[in-house]
C-alpha positions in Angstrom: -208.4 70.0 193.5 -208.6 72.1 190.5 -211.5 72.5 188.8 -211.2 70.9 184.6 -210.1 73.4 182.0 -212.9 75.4 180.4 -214.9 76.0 183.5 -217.1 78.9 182.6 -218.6 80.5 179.4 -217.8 78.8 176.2 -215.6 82.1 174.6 -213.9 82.3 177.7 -209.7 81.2 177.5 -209.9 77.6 179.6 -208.7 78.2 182.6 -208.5 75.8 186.2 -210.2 77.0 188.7 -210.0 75.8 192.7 -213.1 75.6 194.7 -213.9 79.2 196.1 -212.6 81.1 193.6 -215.0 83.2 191.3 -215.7 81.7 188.1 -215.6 83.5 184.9 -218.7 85.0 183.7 -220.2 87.1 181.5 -218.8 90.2 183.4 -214.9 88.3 182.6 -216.0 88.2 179.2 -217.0 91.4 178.2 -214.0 92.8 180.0 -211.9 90.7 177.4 -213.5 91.5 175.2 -212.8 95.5 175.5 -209.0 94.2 176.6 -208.8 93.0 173.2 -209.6 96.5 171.8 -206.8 98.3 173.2 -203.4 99.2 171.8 -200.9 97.8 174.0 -197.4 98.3 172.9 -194.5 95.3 174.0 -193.2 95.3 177.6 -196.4 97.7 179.0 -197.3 97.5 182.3 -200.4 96.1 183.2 -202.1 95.6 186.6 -205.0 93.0 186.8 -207.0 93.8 190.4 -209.1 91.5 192.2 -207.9 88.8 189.4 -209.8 85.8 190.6 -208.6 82.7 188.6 -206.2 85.5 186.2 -207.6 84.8 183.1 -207.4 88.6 182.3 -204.2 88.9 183.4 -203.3 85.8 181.3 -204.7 87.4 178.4 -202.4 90.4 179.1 -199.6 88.7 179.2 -200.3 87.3 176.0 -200.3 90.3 174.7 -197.0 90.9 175.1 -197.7 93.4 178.7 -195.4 92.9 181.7 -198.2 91.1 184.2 -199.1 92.0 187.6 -202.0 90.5 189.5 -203.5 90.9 192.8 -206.4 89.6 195.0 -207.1 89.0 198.4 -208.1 85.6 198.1 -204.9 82.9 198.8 -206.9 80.8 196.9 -207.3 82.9 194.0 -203.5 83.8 193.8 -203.2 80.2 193.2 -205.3 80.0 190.6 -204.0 82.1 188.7 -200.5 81.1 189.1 -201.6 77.9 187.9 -203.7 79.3 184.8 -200.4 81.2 184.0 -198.6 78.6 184.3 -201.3 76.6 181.9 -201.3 79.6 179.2 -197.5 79.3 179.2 -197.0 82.7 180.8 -195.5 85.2 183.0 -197.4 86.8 186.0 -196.2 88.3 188.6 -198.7 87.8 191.7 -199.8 88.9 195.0 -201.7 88.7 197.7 -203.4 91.8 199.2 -206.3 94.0 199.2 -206.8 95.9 196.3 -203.8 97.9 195.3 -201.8 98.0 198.1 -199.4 95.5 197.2 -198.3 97.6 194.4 -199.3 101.1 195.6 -196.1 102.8 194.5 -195.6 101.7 191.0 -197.5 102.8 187.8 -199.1 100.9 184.9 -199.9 101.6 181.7 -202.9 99.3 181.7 -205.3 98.5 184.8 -208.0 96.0 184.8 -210.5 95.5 187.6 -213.6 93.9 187.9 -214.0 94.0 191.5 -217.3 92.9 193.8 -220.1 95.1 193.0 -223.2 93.1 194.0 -225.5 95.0 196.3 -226.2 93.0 199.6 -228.3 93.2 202.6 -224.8 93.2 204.5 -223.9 96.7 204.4 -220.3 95.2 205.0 -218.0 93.5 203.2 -217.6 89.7 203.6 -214.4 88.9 205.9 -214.5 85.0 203.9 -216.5 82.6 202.1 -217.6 82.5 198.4 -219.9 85.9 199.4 -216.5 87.8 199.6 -215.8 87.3 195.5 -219.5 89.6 194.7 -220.6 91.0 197.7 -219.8 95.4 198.3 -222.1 96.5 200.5 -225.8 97.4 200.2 -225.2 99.6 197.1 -222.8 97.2 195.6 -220.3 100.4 196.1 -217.7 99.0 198.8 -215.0 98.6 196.0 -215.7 100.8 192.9 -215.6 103.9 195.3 -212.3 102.5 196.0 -211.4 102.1 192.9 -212.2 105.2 192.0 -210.4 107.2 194.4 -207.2 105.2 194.6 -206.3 103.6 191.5 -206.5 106.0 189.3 -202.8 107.5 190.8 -201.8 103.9 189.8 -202.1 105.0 185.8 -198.8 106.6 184.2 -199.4 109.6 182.1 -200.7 108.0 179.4 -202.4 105.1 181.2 -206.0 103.5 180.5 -208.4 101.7 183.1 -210.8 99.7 182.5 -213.9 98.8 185.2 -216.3 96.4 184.6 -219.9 96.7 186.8 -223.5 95.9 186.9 -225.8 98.8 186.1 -227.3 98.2 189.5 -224.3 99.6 191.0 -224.4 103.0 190.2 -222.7 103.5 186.9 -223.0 107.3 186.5 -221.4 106.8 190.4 -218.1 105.2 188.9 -218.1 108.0 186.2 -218.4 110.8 188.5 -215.6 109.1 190.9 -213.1 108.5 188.0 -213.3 112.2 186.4 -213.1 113.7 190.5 -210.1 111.8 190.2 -208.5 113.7 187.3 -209.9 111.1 184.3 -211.4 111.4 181.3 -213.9 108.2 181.8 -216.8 106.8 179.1 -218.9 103.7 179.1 -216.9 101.7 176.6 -219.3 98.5 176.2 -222.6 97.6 177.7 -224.0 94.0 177.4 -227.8 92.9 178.9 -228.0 89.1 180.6 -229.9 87.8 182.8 -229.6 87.6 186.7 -227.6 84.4 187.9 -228.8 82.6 190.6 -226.7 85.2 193.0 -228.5 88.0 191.8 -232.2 86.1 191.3 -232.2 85.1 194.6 -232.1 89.0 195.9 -235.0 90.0 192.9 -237.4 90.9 195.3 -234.8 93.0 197.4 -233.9 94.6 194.4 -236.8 96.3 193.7 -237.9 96.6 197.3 -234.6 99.0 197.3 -235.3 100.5 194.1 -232.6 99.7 192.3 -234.6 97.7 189.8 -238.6 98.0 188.2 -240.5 94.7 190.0 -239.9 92.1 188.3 -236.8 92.9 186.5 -234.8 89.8 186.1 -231.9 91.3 183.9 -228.8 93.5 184.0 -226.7 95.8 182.1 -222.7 94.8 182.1 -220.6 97.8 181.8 -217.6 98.5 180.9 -216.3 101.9 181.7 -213.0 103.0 180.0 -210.9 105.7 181.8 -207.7 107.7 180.6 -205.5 110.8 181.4 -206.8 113.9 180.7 
């Protein structure tokens, strides 16, 4: 049963949401927010990865882009169906991890905010809720992914935009994207506090060094990559 409109932050686009599919959060917003930024001419391309309930792909499509969406989750790819069909919307969907269900075309926008928690599982979660934040004990599973394969995605003129937490190695993503023939930047960076995911793994945190003890806040990036 879906979940009511609105589920998640207040300046969020309402969306429905089924049970076990990530919820919008602050990361969702921020990555709107630098969506909203960019020029995006009539009938672009844009690609939406690891689109959860496709509110970003909504907002896309919106825009006037051609929409694509993918995630791995069934559940998720019906979510967002149902939030296009909500928003009034076209978006084309599938199922599939990561880019491979569109490997051989190119987009002239790419959105992705993939997993990126770090986890005491070095691997990544085969199902469950774990599988929509969990990447590995560095939080890296998917960015490096990202990095190295989507980026051939991009047509000549084509933007990317990668939302992360700070704990996941932002200069990390940089590096990846500009081995990868782009021109990247952190576009946006937002401070919140730790959710309940990431409090409950404070301790491990800074036991790993990835945060001072006692931290209890991240940075949300947003990094913004481009053709050379």
């Amino acid at each position: 049963m879906a979940a009511p409109p609105g589920d998640g932050p207040a300046d969020l686009p309402r969306v429905y949401r089924l049970p076990g599919v990530y919820a919008p959060q602050g990361d969702t917003a921020l990555l709107l927010a630098n969506l909203a930024r960019e020029e995006l001419r009539a009938g672009a391309r844009s690609l939406d990865l690891c689109t959860g309930t496709g509110v970003v792909a909504v907002a896309s499509a919106l825009r006037g882009t051609r929409a694509t969406a993918v995630d791995i989750s069934r559940a998720a790819v019906t979510t967002a169906r149902l939030n296009a069909l909500r928003h009034r919307c076209r978006v084309r969907l599938f199922r599939g991890d990561l880019e491979a269900p569109v490997a051989h075309e190119r987009f002239d926008l790419i959105t992705v905010n993939p997993p990126y928690v770090p986890s005491e599982d070095p691997a990544l979660p085969a199902r469950g809720p774990r599988r929509a934040w969990d990447a590995g004990t560095d939080g890296r599973l998917l960015l490096d992914r990202v990095c190295a394969r989507v980026p051939r995605l991009l047509t000549s003129s084509g933007t990317l935009l990668v939302v992360q937490s700070s704990l996941s190695g932002v200069t990390a993503t940089l590096d990846g994207l500009r081995r990868a023939g782009l021109r990247a930047r952190v576009a946006d960076r937002r401070a919140q506090p730790f959710g309940p995911v990431m409090a409950s793994r404070e301790d491990w945190f800074a036991a790993r060094g990835l945060v001072p003890p006692g931290t209890r806040t991240e940075d949300l990036v947003v990094i913004r990559a481009s053709r050379a």
